[in-house]
N, C-alpha and C positions, 0 to 999 in steps of 0.2 A: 468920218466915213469909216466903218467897218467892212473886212471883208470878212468873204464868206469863209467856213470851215469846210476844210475836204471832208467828205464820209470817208472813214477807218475802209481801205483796202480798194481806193478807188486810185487810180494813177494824179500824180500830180506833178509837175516841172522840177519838185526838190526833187520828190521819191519817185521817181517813171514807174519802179514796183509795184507802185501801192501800200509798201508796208515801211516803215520807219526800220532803221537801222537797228533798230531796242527788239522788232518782233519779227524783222528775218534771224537776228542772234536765238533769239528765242525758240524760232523754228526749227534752227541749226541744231541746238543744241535738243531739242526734242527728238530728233531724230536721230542723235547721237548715242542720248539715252536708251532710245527702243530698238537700237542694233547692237548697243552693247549690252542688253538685257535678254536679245535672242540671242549673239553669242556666246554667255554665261550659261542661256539654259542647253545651249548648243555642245558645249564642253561637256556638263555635268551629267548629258545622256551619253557621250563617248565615253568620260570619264565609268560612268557605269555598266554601261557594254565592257570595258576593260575589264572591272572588277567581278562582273560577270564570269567571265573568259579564263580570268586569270583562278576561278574557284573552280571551273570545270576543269581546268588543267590539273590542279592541286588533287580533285578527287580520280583523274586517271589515273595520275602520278600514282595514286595511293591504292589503288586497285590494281596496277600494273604491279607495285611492291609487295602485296598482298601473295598475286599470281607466282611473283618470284620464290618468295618465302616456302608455298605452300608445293610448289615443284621441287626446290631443292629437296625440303622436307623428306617428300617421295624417291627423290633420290637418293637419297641418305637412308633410307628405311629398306632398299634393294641391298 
C-alpha cells in the first residue's frame, strides 16, 4: 500500500504550513537578503547625500575665504 504525496504548499499534519522546514528557511533567508540589499542601497544614497553636502560646504568654505581674502585686500589698499 502506498500513500499518497502531499502537493508542495498544501497543509499536511507534519508541516500545518504547508512548507517544509528547508523552504520556510529559504523564505527567511530570502527576505533577509532583499532587506539587507535595500538597506545597503539605503545607506549608499545617505552616504551620497553626505558627500553631496559635505562638497557644498567645502566650496562655501572656499568662497567665504575668497570673500575674506579679497576684503582684507581692500582694506589693506585704504
Amino acid at each position: 500500500m502506498t500513500f499518497p504525496t502531499p502537493l508542495p504548499g498544501m497543509p499536511t499534519p507534519a508541516y500545518p504550513a504547508g512548507k517544509t522546514p528547508m523552504e520556510i528557511a529559504q523564505e527567511l533567508a530570502d527576505a533577509a537578503m532583499a532587506t539587507s540589499e535595500k538597506g545597503i542601497c539605503a545607506a549608499m544614497e545617505v552616504s551620497q547625500r553626505a558627500v553631496e553636502a559635505a562638497n557644498q560646504a567645502a566650496r562655501r568654505a572656499d568662497e567665504a575665504a575668497e570673500l575674506a581674502v579679497q576684503r582684507a585686500a581692500e582694506a589693506n589698499a585704504r
